[in-house]
PDB file of N, CA, C and O in Angstrom:
ATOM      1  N   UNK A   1     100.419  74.209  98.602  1.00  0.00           N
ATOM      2  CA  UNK A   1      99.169  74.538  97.968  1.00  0.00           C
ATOM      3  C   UNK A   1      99.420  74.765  96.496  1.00  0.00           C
ATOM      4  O   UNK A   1     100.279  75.583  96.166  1.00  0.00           O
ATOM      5  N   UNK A   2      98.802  74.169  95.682  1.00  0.00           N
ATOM      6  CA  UNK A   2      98.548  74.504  94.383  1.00  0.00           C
ATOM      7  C   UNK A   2      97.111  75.111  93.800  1.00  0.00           C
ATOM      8  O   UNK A   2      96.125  75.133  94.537  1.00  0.00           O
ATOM      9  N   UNK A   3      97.054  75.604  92.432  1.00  0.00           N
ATOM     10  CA  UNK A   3      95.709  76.131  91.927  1.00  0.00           C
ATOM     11  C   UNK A   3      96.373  76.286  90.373  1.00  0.00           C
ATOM     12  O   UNK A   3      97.444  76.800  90.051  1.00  0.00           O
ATOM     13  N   UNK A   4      95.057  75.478  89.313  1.00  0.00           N
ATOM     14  CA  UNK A   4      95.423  76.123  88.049  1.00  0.00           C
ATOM     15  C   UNK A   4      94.187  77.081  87.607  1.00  0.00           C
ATOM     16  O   UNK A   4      93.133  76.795  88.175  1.00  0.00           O
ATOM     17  N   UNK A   5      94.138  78.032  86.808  1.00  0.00           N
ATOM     18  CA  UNK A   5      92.717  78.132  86.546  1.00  0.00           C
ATOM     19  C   UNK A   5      92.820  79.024  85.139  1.00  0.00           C
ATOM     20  O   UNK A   5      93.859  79.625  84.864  1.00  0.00           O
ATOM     21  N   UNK A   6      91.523  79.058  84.184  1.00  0.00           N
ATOM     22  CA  UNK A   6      91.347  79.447  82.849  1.00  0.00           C
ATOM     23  C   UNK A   6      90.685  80.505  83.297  1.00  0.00           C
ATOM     24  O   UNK A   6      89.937  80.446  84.273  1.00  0.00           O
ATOM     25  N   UNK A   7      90.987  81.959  82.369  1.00  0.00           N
ATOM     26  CA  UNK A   7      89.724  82.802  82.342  1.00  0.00           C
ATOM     27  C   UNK A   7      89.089  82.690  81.012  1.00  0.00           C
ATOM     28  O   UNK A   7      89.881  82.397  80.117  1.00  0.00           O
ATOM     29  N   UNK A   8      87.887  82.846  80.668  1.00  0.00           N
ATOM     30  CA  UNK A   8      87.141  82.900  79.576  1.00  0.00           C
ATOM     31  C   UNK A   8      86.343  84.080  79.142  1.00  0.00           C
ATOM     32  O   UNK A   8      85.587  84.646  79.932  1.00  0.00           O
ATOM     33  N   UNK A   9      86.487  84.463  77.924  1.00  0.00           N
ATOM     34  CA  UNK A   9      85.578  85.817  77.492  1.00  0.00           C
ATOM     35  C   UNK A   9      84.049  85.383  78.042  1.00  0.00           C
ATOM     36  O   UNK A   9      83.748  84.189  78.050  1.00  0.00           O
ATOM     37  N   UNK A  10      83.258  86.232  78.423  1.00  0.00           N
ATOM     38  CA  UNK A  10      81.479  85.653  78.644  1.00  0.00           C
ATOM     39  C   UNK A  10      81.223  85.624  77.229  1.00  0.00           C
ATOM     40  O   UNK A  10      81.085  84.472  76.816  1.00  0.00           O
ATOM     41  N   UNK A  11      81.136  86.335  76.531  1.00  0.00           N
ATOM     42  CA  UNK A  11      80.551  86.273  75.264  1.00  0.00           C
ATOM     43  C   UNK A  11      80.770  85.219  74.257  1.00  0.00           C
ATOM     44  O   UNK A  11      79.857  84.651  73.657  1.00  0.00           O
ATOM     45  N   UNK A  12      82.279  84.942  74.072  1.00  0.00           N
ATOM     46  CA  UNK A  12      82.288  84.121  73.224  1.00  0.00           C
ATOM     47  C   UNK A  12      83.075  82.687  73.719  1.00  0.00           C
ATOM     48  O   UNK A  12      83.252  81.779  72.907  1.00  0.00           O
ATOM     49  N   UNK A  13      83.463  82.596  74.928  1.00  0.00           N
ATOM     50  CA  UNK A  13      83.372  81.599  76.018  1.00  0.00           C
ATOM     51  C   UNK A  13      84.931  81.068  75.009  1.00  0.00           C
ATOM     52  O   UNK A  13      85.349  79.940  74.748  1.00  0.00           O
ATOM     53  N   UNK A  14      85.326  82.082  74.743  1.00  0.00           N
ATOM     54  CA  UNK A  14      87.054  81.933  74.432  1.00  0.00           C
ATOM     55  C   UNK A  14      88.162  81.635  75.855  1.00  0.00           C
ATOM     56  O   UNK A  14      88.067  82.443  76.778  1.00  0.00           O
ATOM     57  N   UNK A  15      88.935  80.763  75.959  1.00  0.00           N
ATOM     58  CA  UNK A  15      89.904  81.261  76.896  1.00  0.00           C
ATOM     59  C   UNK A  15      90.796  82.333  76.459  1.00  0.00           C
ATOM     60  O   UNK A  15      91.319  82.476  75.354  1.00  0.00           O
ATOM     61  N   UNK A  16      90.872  82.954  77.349  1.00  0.00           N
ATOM     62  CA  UNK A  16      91.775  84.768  77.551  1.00  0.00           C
ATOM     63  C   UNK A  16      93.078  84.121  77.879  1.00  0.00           C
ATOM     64  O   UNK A  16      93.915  84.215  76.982  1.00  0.00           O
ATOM     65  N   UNK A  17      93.543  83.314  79.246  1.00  0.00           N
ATOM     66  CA  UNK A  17      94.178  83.087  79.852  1.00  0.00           C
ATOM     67  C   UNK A  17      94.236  82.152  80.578  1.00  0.00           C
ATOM     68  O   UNK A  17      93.170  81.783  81.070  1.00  0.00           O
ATOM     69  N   UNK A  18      95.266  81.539  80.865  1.00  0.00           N
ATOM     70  CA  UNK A  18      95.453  80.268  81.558  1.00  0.00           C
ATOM     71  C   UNK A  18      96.838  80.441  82.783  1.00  0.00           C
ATOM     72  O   UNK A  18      97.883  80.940  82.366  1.00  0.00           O
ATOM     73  N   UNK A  19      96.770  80.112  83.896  1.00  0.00           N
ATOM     74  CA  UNK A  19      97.914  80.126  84.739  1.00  0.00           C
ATOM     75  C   UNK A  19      97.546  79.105  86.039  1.00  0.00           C
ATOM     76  O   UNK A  19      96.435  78.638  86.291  1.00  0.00           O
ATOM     77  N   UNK A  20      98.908  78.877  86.854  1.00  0.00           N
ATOM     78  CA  UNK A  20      98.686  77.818  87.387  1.00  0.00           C
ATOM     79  C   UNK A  20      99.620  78.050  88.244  1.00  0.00           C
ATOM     80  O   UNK A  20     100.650  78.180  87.583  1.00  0.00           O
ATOM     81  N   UNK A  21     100.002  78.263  90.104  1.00  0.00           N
ATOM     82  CA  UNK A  21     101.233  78.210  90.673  1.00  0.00           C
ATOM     83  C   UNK A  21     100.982  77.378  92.067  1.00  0.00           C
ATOM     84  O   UNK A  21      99.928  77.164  92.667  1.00  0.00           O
ATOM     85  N   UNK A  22     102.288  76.996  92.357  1.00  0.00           N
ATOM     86  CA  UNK A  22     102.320  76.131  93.722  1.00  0.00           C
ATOM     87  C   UNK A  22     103.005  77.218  94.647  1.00  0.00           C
ATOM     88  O   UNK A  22     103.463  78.290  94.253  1.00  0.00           O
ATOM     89  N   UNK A  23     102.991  76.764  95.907  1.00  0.00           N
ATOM     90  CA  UNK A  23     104.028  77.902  97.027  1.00  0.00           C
ATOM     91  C   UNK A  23     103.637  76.552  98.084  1.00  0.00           C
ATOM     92  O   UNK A  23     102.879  75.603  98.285  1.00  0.00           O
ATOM     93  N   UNK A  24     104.932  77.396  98.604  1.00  0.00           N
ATOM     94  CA  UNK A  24     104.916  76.565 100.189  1.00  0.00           C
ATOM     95  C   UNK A  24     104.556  77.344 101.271  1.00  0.00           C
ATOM     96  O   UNK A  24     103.923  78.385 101.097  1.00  0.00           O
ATOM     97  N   UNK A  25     104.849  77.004 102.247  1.00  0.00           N
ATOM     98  CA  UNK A  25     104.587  77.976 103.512  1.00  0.00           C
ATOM     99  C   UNK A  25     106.327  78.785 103.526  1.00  0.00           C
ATOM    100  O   UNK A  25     107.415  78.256 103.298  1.00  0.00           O
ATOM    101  N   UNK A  26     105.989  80.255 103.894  1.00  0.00           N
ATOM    102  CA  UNK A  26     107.146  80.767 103.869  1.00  0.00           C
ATOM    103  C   UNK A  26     107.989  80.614 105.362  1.00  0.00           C
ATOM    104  O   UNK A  26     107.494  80.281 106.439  1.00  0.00           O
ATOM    105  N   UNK A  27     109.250  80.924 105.111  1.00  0.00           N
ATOM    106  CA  UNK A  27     110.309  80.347 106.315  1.00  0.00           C
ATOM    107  C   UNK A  27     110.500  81.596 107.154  1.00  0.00           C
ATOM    108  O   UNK A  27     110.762  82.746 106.801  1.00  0.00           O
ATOM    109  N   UNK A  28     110.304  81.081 108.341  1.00  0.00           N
ATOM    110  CA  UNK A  28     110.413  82.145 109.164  1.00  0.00           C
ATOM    111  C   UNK A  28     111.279  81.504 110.858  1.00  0.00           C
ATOM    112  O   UNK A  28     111.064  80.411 111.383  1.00  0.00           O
ATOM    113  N   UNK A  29     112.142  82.489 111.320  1.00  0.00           N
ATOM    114  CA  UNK A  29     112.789  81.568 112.815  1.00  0.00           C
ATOM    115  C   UNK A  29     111.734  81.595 113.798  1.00  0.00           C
ATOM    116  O   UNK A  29     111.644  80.985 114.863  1.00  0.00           O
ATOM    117  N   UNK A  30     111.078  82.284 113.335  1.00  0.00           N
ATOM    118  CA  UNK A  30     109.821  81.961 114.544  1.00  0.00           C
ATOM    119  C   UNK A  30     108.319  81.772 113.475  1.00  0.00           C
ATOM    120  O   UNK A  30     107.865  82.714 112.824  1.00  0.00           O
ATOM    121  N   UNK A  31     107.829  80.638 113.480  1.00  0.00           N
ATOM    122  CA  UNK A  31     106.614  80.673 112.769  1.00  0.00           C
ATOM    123  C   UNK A  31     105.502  79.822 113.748  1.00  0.00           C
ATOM    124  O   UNK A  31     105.501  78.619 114.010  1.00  0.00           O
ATOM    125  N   UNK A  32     104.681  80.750 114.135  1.00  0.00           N
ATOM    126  CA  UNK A  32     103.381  80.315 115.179  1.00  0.00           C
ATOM    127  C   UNK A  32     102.300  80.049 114.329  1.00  0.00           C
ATOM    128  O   UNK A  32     101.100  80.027 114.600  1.00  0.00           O
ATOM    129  N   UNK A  33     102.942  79.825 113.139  1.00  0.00           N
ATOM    130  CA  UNK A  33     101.009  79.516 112.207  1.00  0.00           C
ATOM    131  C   UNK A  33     100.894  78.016 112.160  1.00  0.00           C
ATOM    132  O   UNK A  33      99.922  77.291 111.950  1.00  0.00           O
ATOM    133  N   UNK A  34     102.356  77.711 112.455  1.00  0.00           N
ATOM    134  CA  UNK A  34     102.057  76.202 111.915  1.00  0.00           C
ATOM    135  C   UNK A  34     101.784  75.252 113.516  1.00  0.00           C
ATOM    136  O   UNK A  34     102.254  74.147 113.787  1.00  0.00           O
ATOM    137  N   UNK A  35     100.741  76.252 114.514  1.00  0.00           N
ATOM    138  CA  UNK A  35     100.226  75.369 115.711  1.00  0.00           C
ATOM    139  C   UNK A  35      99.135  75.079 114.874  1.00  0.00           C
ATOM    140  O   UNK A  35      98.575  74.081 115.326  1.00  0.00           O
ATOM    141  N   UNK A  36      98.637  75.449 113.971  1.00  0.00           N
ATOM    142  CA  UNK A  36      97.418  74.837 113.308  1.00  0.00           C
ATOM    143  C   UNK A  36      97.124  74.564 111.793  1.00  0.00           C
ATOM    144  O   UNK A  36      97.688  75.304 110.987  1.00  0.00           O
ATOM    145  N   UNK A  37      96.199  73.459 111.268  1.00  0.00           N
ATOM    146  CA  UNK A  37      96.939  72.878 109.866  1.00  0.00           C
ATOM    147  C   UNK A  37      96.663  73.841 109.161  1.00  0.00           C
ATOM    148  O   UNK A  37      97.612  73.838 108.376  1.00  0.00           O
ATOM    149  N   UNK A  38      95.725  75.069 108.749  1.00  0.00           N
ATOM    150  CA  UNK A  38      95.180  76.129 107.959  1.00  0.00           C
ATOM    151  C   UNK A  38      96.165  77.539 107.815  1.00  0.00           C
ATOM    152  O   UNK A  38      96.039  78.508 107.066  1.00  0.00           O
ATOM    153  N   UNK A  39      97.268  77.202 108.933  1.00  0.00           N
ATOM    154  CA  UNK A  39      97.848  78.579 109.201  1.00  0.00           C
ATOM    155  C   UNK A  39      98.598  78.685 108.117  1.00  0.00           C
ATOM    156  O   UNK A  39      98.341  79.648 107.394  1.00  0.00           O
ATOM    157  N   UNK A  40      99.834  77.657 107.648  1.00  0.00           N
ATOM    158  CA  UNK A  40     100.725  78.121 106.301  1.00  0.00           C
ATOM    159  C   UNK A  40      99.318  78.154 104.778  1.00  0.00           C
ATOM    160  O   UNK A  40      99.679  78.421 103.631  1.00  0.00           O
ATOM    161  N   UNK A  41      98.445  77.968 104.977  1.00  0.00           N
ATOM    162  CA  UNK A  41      97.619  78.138 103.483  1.00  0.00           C
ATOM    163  C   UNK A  41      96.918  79.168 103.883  1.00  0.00           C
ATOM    164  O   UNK A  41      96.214  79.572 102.958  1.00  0.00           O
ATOM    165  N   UNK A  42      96.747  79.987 105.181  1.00  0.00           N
ATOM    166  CA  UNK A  42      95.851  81.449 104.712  1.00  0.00           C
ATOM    167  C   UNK A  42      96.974  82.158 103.854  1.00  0.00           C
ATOM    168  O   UNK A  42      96.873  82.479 102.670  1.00  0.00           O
ATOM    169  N   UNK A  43      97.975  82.325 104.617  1.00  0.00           N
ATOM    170  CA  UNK A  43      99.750  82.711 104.587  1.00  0.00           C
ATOM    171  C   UNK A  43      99.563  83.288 103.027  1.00  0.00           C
ATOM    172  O   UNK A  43      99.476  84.470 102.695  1.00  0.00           O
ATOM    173  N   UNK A  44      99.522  81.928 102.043  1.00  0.00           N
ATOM    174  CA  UNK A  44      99.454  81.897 100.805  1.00  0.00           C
ATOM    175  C   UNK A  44      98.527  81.981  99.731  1.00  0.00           C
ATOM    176  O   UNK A  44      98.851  82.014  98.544  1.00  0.00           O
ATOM    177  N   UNK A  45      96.792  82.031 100.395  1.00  0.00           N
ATOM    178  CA  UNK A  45      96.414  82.699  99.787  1.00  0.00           C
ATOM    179  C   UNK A  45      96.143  84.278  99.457  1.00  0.00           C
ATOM    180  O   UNK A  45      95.720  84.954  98.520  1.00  0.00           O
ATOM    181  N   UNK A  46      96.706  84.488 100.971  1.00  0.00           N
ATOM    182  CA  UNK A  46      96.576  86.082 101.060  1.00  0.00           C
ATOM    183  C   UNK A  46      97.511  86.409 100.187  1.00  0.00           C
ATOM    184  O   UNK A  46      97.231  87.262  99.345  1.00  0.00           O
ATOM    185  N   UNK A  47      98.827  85.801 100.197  1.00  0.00           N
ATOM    186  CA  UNK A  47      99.917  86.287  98.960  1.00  0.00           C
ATOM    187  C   UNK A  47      99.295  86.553  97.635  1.00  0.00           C
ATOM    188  O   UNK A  47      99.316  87.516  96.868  1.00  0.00           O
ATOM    189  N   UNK A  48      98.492  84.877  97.613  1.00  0.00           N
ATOM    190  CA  UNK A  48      98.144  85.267  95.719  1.00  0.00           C
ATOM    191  C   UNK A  48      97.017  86.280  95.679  1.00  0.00           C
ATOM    192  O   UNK A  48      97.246  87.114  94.803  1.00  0.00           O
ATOM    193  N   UNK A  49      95.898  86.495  96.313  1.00  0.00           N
ATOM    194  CA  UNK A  49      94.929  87.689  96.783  1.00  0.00           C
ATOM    195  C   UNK A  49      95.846  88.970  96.261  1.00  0.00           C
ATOM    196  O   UNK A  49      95.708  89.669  95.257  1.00  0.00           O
ATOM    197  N   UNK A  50      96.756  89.012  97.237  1.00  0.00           N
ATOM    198  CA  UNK A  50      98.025  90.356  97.127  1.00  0.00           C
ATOM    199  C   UNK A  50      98.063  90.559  95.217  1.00  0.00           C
ATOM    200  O   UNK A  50      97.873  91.612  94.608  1.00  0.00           O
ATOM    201  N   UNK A  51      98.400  89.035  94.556  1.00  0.00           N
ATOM    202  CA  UNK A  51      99.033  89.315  93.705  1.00  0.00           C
ATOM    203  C   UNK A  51      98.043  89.288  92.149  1.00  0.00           C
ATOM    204  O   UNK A  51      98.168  89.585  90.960  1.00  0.00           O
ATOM    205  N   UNK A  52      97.381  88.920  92.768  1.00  0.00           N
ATOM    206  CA  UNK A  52      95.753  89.113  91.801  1.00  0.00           C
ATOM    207  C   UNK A  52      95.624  90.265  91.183  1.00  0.00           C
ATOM    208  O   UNK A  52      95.708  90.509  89.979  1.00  0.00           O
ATOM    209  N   UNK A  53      95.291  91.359  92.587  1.00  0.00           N
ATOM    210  CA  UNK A  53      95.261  92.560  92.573  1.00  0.00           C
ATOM    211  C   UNK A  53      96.276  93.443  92.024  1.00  0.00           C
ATOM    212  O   UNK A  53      96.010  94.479  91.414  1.00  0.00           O
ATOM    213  N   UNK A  54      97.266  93.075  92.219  1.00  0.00           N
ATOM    214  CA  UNK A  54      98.365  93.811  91.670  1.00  0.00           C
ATOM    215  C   UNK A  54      98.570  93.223  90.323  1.00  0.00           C
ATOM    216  O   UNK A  54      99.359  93.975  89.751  1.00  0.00           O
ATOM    217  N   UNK A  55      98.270  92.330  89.609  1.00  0.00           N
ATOM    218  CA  UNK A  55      98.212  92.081  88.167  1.00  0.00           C
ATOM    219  C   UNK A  55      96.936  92.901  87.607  1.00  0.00           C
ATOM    220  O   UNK A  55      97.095  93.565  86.582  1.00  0.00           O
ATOM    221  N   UNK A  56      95.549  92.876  88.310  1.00  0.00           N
ATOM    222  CA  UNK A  56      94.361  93.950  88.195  1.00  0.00           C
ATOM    223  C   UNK A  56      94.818  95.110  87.663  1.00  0.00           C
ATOM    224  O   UNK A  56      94.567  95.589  86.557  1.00  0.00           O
ATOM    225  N   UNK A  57      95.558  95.555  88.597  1.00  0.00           N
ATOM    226  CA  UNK A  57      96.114  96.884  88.521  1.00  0.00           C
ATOM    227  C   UNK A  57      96.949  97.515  87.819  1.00  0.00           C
ATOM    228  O   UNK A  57      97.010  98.737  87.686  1.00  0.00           O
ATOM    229  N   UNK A  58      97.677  96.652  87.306  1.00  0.00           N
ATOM    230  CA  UNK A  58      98.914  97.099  87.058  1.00  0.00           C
ATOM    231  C   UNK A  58      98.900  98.036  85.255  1.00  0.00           C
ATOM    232  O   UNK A  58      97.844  98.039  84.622  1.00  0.00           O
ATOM    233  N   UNK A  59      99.967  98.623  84.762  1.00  0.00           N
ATOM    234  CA  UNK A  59      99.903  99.670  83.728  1.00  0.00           C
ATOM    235  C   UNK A  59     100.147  98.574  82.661  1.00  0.00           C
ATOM    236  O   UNK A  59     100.381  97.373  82.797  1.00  0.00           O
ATOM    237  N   UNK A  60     100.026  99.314  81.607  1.00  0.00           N
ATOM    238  CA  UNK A  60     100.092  98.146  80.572  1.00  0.00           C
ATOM    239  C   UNK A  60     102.218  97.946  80.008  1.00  0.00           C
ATOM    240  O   UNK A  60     102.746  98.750  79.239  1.00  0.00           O
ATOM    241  N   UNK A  61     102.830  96.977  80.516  1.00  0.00           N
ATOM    242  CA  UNK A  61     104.067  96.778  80.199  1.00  0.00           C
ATOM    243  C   UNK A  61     104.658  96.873  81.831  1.00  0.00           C
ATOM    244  O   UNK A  61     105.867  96.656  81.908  1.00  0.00           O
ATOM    245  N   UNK A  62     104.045  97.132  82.977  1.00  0.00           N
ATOM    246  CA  UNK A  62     104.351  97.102  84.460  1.00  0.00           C
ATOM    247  C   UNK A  62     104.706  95.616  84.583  1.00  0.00           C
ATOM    248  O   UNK A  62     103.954  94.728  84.181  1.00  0.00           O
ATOM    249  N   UNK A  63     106.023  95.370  85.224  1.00  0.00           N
ATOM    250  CA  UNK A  63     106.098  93.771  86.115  1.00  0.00           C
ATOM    251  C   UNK A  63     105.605  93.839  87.417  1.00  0.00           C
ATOM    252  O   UNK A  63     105.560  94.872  88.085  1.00  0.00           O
ATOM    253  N   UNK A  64     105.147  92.469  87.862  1.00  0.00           N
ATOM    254  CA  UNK A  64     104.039  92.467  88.662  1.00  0.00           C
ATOM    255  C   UNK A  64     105.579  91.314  89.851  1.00  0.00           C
ATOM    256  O   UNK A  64     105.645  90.087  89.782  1.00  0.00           O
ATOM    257  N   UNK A  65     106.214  91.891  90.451  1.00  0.00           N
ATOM    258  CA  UNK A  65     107.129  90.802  90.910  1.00  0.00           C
ATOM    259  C   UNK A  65     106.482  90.109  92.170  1.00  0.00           C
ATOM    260  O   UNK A  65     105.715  90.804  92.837  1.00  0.00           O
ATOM    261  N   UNK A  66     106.709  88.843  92.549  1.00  0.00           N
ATOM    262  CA  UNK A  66     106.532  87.431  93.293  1.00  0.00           C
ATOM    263  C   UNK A  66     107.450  88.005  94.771  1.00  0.00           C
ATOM    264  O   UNK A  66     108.655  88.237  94.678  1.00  0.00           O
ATOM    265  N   UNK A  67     106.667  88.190  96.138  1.00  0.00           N
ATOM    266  CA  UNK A  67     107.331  88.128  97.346  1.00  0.00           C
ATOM    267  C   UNK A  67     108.743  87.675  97.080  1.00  0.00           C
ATOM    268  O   UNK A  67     109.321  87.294  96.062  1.00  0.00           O
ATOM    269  N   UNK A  68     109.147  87.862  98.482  1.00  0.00           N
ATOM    270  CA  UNK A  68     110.342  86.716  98.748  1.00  0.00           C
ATOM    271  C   UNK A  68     109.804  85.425  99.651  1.00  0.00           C
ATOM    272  O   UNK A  68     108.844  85.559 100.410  1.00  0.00           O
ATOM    273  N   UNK A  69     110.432  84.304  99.516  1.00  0.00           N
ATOM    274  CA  UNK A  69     110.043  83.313 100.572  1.00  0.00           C
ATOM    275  C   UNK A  69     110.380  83.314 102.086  1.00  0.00           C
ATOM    276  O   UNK A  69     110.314  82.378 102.882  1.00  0.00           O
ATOM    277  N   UNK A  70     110.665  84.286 102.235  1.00  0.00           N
ATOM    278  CA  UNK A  70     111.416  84.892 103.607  1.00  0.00           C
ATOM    279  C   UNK A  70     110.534  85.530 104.697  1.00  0.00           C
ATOM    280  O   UNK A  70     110.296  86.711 104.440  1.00  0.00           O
ATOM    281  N   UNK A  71     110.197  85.257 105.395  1.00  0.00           N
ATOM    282  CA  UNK A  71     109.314  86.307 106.358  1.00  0.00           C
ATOM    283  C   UNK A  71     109.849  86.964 107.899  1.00  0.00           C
ATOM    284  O   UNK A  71     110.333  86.233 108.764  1.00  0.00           O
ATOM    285  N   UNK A  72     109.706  88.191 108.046  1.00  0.00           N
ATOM    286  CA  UNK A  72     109.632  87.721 109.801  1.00  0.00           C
ATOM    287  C   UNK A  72     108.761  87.961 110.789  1.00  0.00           C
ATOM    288  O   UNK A  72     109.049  88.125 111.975  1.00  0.00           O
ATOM    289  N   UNK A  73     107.173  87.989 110.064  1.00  0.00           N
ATOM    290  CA  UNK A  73     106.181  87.751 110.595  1.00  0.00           C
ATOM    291  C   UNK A  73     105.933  86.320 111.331  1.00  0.00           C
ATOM    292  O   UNK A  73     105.435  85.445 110.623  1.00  0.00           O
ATOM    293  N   UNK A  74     106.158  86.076 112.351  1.00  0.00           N
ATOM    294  CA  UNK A  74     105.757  84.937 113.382  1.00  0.00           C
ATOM    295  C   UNK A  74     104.055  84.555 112.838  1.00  0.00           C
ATOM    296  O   UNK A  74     103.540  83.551 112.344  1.00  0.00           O
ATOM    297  N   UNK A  75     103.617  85.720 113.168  1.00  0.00           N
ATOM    298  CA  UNK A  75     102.150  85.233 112.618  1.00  0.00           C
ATOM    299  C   UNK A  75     100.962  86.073 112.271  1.00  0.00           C
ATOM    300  O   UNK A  75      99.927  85.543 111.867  1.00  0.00           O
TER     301      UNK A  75
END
């Protein structure tokens, strides 16, 4: 799955920001998501969801760090 996307001021319809990331489905010895084609892309949007929020949030000079690709959630 990939996604790029711009944010823009409303007012003066400036771009603020620009970012863009790919992911795969994460590796797991048992992974039951992939009995169906949607299961590794909820996987990963819930990650970036996760990581949205935690850039939202975060203090000003806070790193916002990226999972591991590792899981041992089956599903």
């Amino acid at each position: 799955m990939a996604f790029e996307a711009r944010l823009r001021d409303m007012q003066t319809n400036q771009i603020v920001a620009t970012f863009a990331d790919r992911k795969s489905q994460d590796i797991a010895p048992i992974d039951l998501t992939n009995l169906t084609w949607y299961g590794p892309a909820k996987g990963i949007m819930d990650n970036w969801a996760k990581e949205f929020v935690a850039v939202a949030n975060r203090k000003p000079g806070e790193k916002v760090m990226a999972k591991t690709a590792f899981t041992l959630k089956p599903f």
